[in-house]
C-alpha positions as CSV (number, residue, x, y, z in Angstrom):
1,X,136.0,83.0,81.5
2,X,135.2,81.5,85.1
3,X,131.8,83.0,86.1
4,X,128.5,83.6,85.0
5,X,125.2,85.0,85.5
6,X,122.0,82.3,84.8
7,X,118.7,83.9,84.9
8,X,115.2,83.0,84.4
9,X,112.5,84.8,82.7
10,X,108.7,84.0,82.9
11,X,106.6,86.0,81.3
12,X,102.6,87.0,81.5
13,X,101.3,84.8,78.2
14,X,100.2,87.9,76.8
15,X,103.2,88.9,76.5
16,X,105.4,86.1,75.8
17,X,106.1,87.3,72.1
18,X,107.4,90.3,73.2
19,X,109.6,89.2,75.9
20,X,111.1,86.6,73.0
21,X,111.7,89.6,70.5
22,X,113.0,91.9,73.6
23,X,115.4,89.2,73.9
24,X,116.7,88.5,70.4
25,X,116.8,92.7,70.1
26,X,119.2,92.3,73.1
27,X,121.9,90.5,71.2
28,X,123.1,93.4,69.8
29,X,123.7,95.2,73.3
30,X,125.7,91.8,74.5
31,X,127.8,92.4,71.5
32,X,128.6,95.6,72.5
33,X,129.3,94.8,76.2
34,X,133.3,94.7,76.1
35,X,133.4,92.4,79.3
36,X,130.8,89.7,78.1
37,X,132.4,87.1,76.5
38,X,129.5,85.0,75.8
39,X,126.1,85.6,75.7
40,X,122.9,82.8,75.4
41,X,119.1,83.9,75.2
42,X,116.8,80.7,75.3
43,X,112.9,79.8,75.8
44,X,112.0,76.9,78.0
45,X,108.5,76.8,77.1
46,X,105.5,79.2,76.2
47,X,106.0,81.8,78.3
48,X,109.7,80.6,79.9
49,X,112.6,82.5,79.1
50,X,116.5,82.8,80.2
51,X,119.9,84.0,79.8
52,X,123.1,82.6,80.3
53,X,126.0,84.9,80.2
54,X,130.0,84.5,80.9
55,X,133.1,87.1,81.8
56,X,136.3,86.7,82.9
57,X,136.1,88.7,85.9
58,X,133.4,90.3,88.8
59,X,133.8,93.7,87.5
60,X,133.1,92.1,83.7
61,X,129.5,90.5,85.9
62,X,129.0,93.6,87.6
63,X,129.1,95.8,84.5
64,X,126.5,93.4,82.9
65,X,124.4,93.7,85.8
66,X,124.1,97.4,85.6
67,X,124.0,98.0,82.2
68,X,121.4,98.4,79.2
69,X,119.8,94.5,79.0
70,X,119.4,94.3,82.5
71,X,118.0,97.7,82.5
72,X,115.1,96.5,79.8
73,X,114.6,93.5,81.4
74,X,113.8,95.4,85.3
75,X,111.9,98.0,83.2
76,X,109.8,94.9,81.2
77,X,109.0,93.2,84.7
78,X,106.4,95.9,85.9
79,X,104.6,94.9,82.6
80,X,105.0,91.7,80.9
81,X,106.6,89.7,83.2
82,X,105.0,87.3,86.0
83,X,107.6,88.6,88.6
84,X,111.2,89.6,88.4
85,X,113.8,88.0,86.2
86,X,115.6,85.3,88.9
87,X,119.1,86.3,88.3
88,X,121.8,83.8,89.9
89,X,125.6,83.8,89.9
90,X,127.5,81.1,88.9
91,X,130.8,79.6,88.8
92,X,132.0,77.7,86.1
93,X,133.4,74.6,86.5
94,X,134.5,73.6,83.0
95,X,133.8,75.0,79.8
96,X,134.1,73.4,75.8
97,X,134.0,75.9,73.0
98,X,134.5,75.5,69.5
């Protein structure tokens, strides 16, 4: 793996519980996504959320980008979030697993 996507989540505080459980429900579709090789859901705060995702390839990325979690997430900004998800790129540098 050698690039990633990091994005950031804020949520209306209304809805901040169901932004967290949208999240943990999306596990399963990272699972299924044959290109992502690792997938992170994390809260910053009360109503701050993210994601940190990893592939091995652009086309691994772009599949991500255009498939079911980013799809809930874009649907769940017109309601419960404070604006859109801020969705970044990244290259990474150097990586420790288990």
């Amino acid at each position: 793996m050698n690039i990633g996507l990091l994005a950031r989540i804020e949520a209306k505080p209304e809805y901040a519980d169901k932004v967290e459980a949208l999240l943990r429900g999306a596990l399963q579709l990272a699972r299924e996504e044959e290109h992502t090789v690792t997938w992170f859901a994390f809260r910053e705060s009360a109503t701050t959320f993210g994601v940190f995702d990893t592939f091995e390839n652009e086309e691994g990325r772009t599949g991500h980008l255009q498939g079911r979690i980013a799809a809930a997430l874009m649907e769940a900004a017109e309601t419960m979030l404070s604006s859109a998800p801020d969705i970044r790129p990244v290259d990474l540098l150097a990586v420790k697993l288990p």
